[in-house]
NUDRENVEX-802819 format. One record per residue (C-alpha): residue in one letter; x, y, z. Coordinates in pm, whole numbers, padded with zeros to 5 digits, always signed. Example, Ala and Ser with C-alpha at 12.3 -4.5 7.8 and 13.67 -1.06 7.14 Angstrom:
! NUDRENVEX-802819
A+01230-00450+00780;S+01367-00106+00714;
//
This chain:
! NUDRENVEX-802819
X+10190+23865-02385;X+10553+23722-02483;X+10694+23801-02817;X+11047+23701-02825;X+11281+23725-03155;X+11615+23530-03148;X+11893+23718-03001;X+12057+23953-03301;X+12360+24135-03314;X+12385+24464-03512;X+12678+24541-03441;X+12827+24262-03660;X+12552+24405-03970;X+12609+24780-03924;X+12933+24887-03794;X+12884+25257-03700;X+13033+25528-03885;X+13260+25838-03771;X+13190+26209-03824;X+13496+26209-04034;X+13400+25893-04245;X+13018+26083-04306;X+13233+26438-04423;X+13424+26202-04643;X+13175+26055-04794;X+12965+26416-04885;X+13330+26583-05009;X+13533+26288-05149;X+13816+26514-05302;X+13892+26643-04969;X+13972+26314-04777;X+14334+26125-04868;X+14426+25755-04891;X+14099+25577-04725;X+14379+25424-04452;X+14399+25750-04277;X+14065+25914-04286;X+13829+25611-04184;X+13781+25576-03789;X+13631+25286-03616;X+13649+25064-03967;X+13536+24669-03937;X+13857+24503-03855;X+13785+24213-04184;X+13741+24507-04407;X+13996+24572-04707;X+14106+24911-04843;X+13855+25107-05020;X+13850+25359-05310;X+13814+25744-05205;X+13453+25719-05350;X+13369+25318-05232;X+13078+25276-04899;X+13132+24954-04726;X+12769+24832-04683;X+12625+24584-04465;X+12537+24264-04602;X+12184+24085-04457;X+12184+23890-04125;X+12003+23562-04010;X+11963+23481-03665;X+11975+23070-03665;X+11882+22987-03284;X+12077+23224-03098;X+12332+23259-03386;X+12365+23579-03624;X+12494+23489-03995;X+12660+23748-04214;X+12582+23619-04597;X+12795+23702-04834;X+12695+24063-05060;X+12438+24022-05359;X+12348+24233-05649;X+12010+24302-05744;X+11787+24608-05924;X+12056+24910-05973;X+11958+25265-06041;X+12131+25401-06349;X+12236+25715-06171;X+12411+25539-05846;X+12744+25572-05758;X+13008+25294-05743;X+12963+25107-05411;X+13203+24809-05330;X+13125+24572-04988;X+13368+24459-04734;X+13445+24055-04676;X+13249+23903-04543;X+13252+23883-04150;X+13300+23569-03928;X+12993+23380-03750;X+12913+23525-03430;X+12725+23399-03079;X+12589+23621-02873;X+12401+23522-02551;X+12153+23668-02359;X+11880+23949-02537;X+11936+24167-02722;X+11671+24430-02889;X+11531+24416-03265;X+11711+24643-03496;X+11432+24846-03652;X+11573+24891-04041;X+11875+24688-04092;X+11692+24319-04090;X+11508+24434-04363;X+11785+24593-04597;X+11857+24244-04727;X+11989+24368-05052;X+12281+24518-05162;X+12360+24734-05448;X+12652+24698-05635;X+12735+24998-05922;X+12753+24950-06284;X+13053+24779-06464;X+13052+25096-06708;X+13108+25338-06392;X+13381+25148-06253;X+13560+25097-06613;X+13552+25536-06681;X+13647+25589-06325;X+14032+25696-06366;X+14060+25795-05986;X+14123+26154-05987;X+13949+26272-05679;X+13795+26630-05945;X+13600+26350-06139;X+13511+26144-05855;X+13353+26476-05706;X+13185+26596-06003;X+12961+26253-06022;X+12859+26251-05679;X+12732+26607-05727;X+12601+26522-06043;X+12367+26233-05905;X+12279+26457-05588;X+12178+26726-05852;X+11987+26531-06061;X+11621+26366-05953;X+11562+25975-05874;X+11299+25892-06087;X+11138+25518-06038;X+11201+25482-06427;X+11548+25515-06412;X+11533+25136-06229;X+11635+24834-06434;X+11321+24682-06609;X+11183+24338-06485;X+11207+24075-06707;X+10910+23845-06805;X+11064+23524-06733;X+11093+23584-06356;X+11227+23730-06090;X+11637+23727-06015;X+11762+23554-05742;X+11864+23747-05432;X+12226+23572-05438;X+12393+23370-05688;X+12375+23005-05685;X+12083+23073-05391;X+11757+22974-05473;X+11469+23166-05390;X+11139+23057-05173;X+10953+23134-05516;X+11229+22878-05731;X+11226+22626-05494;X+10842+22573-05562;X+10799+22633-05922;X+10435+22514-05939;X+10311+22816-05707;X+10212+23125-05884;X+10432+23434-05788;X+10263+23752-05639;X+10360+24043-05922;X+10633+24301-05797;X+10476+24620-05780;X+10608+24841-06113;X+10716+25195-06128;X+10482+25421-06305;X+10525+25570-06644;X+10666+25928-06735;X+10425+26181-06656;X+10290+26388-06905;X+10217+26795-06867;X+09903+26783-06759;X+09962+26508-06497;X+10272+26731-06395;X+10054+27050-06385;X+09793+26871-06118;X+10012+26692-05934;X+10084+26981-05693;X+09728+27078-05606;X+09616+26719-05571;X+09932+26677-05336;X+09826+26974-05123;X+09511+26898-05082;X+09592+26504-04983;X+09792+26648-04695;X+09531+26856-04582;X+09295+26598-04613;X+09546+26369-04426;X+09584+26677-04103;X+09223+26695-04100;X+09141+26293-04078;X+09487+26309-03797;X+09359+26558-03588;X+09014+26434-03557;X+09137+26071-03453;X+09393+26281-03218;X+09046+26424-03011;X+08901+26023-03072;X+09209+25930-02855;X+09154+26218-02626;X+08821+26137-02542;X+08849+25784-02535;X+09166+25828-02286;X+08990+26013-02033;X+08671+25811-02073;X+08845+25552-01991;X+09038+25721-01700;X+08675+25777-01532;X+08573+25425-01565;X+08897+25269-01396;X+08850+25561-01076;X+08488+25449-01032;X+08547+25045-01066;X+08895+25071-00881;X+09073+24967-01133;X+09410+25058-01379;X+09281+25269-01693;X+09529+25026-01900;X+09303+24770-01745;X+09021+24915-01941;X+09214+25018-02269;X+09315+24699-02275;X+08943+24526-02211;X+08828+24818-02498;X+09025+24747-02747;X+09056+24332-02730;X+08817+24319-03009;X+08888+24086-03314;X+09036+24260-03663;X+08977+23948-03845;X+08657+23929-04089;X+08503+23722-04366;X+08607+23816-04698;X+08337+23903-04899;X+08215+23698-05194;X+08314+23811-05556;X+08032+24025-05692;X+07984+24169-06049;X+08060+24512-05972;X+08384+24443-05808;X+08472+24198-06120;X+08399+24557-06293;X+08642+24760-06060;X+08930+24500-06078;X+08921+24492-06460;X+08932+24890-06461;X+09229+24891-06261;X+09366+24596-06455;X+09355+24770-06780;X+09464+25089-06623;X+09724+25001-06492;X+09850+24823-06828;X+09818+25141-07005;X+10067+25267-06715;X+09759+25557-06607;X+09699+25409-06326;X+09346+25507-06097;X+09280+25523-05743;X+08996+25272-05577;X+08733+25567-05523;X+08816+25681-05913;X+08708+25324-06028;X+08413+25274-05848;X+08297+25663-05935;X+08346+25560-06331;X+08231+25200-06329;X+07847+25349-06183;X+07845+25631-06427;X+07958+25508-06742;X+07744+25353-06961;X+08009+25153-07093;X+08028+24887-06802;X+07644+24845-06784;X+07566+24656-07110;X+07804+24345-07091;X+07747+23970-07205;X+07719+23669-06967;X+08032+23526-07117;X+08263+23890-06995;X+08109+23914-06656;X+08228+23516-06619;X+08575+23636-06768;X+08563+23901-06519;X+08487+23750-06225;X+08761+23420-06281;X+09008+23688-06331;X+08895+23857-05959;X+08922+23480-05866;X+09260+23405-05950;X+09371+23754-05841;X+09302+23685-05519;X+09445+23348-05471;X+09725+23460-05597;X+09707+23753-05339;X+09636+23481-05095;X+09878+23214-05153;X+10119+23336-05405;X+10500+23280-05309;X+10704+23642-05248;X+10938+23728-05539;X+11211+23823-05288;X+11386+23817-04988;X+11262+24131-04869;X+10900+24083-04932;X+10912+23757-04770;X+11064+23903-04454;X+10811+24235-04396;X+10524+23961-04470;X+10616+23694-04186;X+10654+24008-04005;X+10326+24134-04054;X+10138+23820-04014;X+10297+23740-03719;X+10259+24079-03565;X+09858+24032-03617;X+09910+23720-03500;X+09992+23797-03194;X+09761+24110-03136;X+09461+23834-03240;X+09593+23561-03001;X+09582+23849-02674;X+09257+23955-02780;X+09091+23548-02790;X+09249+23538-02414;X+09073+23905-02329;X+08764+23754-02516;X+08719+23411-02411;X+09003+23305-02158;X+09187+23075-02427;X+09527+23049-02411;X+09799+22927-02627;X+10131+22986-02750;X+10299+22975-03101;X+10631+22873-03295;X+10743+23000-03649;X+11024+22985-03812;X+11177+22917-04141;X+11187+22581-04373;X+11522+22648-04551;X+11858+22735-04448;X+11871+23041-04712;X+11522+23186-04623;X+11557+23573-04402;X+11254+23553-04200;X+11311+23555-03813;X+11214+23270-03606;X+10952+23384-03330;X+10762+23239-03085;X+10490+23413-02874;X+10241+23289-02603;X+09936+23483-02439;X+09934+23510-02043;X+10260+23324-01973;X+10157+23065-02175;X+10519+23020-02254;X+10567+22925-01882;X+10419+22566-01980;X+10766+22410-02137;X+10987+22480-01803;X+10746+22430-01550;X+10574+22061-01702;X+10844+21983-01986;X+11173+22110-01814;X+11271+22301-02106;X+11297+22637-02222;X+11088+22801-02481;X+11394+22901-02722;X+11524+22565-02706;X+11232+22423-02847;X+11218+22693-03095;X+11567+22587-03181;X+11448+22200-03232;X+11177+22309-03404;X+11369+22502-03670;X+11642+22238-03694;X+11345+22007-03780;X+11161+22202-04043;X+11524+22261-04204;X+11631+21943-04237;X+11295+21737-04314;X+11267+22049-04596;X+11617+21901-04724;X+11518+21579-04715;X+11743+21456-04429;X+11450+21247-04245;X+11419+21068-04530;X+11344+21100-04897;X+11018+21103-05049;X+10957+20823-05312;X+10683+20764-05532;X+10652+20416-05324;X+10657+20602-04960;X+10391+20858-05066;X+10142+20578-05183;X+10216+20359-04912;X+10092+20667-04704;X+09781+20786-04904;X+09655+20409-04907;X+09720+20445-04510;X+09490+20751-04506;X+09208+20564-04699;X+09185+20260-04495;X+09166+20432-04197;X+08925+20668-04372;X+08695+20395-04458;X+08689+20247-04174;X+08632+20530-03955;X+08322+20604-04167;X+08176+20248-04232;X+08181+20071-03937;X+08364+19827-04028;X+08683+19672-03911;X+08768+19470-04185;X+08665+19659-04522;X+08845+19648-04850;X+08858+19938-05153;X+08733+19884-05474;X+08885+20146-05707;X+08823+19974-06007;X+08386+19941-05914;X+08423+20301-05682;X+08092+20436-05814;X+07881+20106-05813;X+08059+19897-05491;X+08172+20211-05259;X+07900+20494-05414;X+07606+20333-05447;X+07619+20005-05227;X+07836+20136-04941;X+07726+20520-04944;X+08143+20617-04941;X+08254+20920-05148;X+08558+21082-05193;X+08539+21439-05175;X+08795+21681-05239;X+08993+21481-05487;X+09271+21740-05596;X+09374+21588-05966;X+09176+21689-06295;X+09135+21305-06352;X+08852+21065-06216;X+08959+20912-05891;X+09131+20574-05942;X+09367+20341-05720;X+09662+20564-05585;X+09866+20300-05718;X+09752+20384-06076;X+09964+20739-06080;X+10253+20695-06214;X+10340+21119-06170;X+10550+21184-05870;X+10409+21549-05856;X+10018+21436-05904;X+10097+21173-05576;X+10236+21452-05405;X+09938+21694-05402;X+09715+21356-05336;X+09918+21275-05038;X+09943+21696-04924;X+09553+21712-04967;X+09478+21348-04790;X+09721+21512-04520;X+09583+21807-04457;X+09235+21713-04415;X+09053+21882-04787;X+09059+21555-04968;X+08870+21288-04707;X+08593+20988-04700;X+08259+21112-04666;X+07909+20941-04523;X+07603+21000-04756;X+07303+21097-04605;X+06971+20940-04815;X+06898+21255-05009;X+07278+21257-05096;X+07277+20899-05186;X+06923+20926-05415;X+07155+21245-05606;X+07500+21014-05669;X+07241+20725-05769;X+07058+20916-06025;X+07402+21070-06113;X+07530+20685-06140;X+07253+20508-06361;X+07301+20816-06609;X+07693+20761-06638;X+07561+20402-06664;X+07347+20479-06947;X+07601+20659-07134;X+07838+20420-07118;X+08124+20681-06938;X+08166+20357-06643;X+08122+20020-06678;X+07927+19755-06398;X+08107+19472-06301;X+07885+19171-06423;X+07788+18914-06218;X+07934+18541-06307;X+07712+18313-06432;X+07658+17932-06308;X+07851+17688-06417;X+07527+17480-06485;X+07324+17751-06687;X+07084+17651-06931;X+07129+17289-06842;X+06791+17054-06737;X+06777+16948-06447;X+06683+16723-06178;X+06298+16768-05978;X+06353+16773-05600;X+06026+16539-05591;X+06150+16284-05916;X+06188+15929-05794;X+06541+15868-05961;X+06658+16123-05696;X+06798+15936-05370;X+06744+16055-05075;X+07030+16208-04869;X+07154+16142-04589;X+07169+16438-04386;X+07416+16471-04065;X+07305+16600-03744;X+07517+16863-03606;X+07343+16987-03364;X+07455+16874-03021;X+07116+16800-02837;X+07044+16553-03111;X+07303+16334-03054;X+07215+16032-02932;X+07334+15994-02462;X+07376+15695-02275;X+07151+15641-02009;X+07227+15423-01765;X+06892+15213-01661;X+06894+15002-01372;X+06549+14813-01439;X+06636+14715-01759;X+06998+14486-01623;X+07189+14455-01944;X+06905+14480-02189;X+06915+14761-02457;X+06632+14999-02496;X+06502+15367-02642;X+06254+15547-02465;X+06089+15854-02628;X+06127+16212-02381;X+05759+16282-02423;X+05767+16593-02210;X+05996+16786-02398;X+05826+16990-02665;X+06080+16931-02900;X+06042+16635-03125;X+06385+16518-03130;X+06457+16134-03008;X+06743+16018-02769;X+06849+15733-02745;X+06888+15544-02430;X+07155+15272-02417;X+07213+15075-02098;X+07509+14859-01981;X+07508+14488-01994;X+07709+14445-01681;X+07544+14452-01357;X+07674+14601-01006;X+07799+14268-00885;X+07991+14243-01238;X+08100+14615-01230;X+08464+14586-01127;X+08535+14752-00788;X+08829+15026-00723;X+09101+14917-00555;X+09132+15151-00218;X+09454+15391-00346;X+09741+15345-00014;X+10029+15491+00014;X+10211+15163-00054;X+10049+15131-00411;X+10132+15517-00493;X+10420+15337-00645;X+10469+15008-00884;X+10657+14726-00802;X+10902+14853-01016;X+10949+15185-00963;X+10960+15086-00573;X+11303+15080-00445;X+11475+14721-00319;X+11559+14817+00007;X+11150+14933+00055;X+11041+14565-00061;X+11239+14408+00195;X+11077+14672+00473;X+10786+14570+00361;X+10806+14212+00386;X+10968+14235+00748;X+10650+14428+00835;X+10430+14188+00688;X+10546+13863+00886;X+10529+14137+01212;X+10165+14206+01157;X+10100+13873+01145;X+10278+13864+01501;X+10202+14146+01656;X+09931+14335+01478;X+10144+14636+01358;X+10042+14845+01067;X+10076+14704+00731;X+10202+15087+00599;X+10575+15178+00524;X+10681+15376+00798;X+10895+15657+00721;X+11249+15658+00878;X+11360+15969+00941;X+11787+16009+00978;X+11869+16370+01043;X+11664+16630+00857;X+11597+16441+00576;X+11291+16213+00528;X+11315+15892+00294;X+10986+15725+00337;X+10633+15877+00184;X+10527+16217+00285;X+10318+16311+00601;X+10396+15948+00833;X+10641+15979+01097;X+10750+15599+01219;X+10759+15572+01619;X+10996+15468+01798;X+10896+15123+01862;X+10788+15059+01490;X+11163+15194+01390;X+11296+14922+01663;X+11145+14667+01482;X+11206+14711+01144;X+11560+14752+01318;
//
């Protein structure tokens, strides 16, 4: 299995910190001027205040590259002490790999104290001491936090948008809330529930311990009797998929959701086993109306799409959920090679230049191996294209998306749609007759048509965001051109004649004739002339037989032994053979008219003329041949003797 991050420097994100700088930092009043006590500082850092911690701002690796952002301020705790940041440091390259730091990627924010604390600080070094010891003193509680307002969630940095602002239409997963004060009697439980939770959670940890046990040195027998490596068989043990259906929403978990809901919204918050335990046995949840168990259920509903598909409210969330899926990404694509002998490799990486998640690529038995061996290219630099790709076309640079570009693209899809589905190479769309012309007389029907509107001609949306999620759906396969089958076909009829009958569409009329309700004409009625018809037909055209009995005299025989009962007729010539004119024997001499023939050929000719007469020499036009070059007709050689003469 490869799993390979992007190279990372830490170094650069965490410089490391002295045993004097960490005794500074617990006894502030102790240390002098910051200059002299701080040992192996960050060269771009400026002077600091006795009680000031330079902390690390976030890193992103960008192909190879680690990025220092610039410090942002987010949720502060009313008891925290004053914390300042260093500059920012300079963009560094580091080759080669390097391992995954195992906290620092994630500590993406910074937190900056309170103007009020920096405004009373008067920089004695007796005050400065006093507050830290106050704050160590005194408890965290998750209350003391900064509430969350309503409207939404801050932005990580200023002037940065987030993953969840950049797409405004997508609900945001909730941020999970501290709880309310506790009262006594919460306070007065707390410790014996606590106890017995971590006895509970020894007892459960030691009996999966022996599980382990067992299974280890099962599976150490199995590899000494088959001759093979017990990782070998740990391996083929536990390849099995983690992946399962999720279950359907039932009433009674409608029921437990909107017990936790309310709960929670009361700020007493209940365990999962406490809900269940007081949804059976209360009477209360038993007698409920149709119309609250459909509440109940749409609320599970939309809870978990949100859960599913809901857009992170940070940076940080975002990061430990690529992560996540990633990790069981990977642990799902070794176990489909184990399983099945599939392999296959991935790329992810981010969409925008501001986003924290780590690009990663994996592969399952050397899968990886495919891009230098057959592509002549290495893995990372294709991981690099790829993420320069899904940066820039998220920023528009390969081009911008129009209202015109996005239709042009969606009718695309539906040609090729219909098509594909009715056989046809040459069909055209009806939008404005789509139940009548494509439901009912072509069997074609949209499904999956995202909009709350009826489905009409793409070119009919005038909404730049309503042709975006036709295009995204057309694109992505939900919204496509389906085939009815007859019992399909007999249900969108029925469901067509009654939008019919209540007038919600309208059926095209047919035109009338231009002759309607006019009198006319019997086929049969005298008046009527007959017509003419033309033949077309090419065996009934009349041929011309020549007949040499007849000599010149014209007449039409009927072909009585064809079954057919079409005539031919049979015309002969009025000249005879003797009359026929005769074709004049082609020579070489009349290749040529008079004309075109040259002088000095005529008078060749003539001399050989009065010496046939003579001598009985051939009447053709030798060919005199001087050097290599041959000025009489092609394929005659004169001889020597014939040259002589015409000499």
């Amino acid at each position: 299995m490869d799993f390979t991050f992007i190279p990372y420097n830490p170094a650069v994100a965490e410089p490391k910190q002295s045993k004097k700088r960490k005794k500074a930092k617990k006894n502030p009043s102790s240390t002098a001027a910051p200059t002299s006590t701080v040992d192996n500082a960050p060269a771009n850092s400026s002077t600091l205040p006795p009680t000031a911690t330079p902390v690390a701002a976030p890193s992103t690796a960008v192909g190879g590259v680690v990025i220092t952002p610039a410090p942002t301020p987010v949720l502060v705790s009313s008891t925290a002490s004053p914390v300042s940041t260093p500059a920012p440091s300079a963009t560094t390259r580091q080759q080669g790999p390097s391992t995954q730091p195992s906290g620092s990627v994630l500590n993406d924010l910074v937190t900056y104290g309170s103007s009020s604390d920096s405004d009373d600080s008067d920089g004695s070094d007796s005050d400065s001491s006093d507050t830290v010891d106050d704050s160590k003193k005194k408890k965290k509680n998750v209350n003391d936090f900064v509430e969350i307002p309503e409207e939404g969630v801050p932005s990580a940095q200023p002037g940065i948008r987030g993953w969840h602002e950049r797409n405004p239409d997508r609900p945001v997963i909730p941020l999970r809330t501290g709880r309310s004060k506790q009262n006594a009697e919460t306070l007065a439980t707390a410790k014996m529930k606590h106890d017995a939770k971590r006895e509970h959670t020894e007892k459960l940890t030691a009996a999966i311990e022996n599980i382990i046990k067992v299974r280890n040195e099962m599976a150490e027998e199995v590899a000494e009797a088959h001759g093979v490596k017990p990782e070998l068989v740990l391996r083929r043990l536990m390849s099995l998929g983690s992946r399962r259906a999720s279950r359907k929403i039932s009433l009674f978990n409608a029921k437990v959701h909107s017990l936790c809901k309310r709960q929670k919204m009361l700020g007493r918050p209940i365990k999962l086993k406490e809900a269940r335990r007081r949804v059976q046995l209360d009477p209360e949840w038993e007698d409920i109306d149709e119309e609250a168990e459909k509440a109940m259920r749409a609320d599970l509903l939309l809870h978990r799409e949100v859960q599913k598909h809901g857009a992170r409210a940070t940076g940080t969330a975002c990061m430990v959920d690529a992560r996540h899926t990633t990790g069981s990404f990977m642990e799902e694509l070794e176990a489909l090679a184990e399983r099945t002998g599939m392999i296959g490799f991935a790329f992810f990486t981010r969409t925008h230049v501001h986003d924290k998640t780590v690009p990663v690529e994996m592969g399952s038995w050397g899968a990886l191996d495919f891009f230098p061996e057959v592509l002549k290219m290495d893995s990372r630099d294709v991981g690099a294209k790829f993420e320069l790709w899904a940066i820039a076309r998220d920023q528009g640079a390969l081009g911008t998306e129009t209202l015109g570009s996005m239709c042009k693209e969606i009718v695309k899809y539906n040609d090729e749609g219909v098509k594909l589905k009715s056989g046809k190479k040459k069909f055209r769309l009806n939008w404005s007759q789509y139940w009548t012309f494509m439901v009912v007389k072509n069997r074609l029907l949209l499904r999956g048509w995202p909009l709350d509107r009826p489905v009409c001609n793409p070119y009919d949306i005038e909404d730049i965001d309503s042709m975006r999620k036709v295009r995204n759906a057309m694109r992505d396969g939900s919204c496509f051109w389906h085939r009815l089958t007859d019992s399909e076909w007999e249900r969108e009829k029925a469901k067509v004649d009654q939008m019919l009958e209540d007038g919600e569409i309208e059926a095209k009329q047919r035109k009338s004739r231009s002759d309607k309700n006019t009198k006319r004409k019997s086929r049969k009625s005298p008046e009527r002339e007959p017509q003419v018809t033309r033949s077309r037909s090419n065996k009934e055209r009349p041929r011309r037989v020549w007949n040499e009995d007849s000599e010149g005299e014209e007449d039409r025989e009927t072909d009585k032994s064809r079954k057919s009962k079409k005539r031919s007729r049979v015309e002969a010539d009025s000249r005879t053979t003797d009359e026929r004119p005769r074709k004049k024997k082609r020579t070489l001499n009349s290749s040529k008219s008079s004309s075109e023939t040259p002088d000095r050929f005529q008078e060749m000719q003539k001399k050989l003329r009065k010496l046939a007469k003579a001598k009985h020499v051939s009447t053709q036009l030798p060919a005199i041949v001087r050097g290599s070059r041959r000025s009489g007709p092609p394929g005659i050689r004169a001889t020597p003797e014939e040259r002589a003469a015409v000499e």
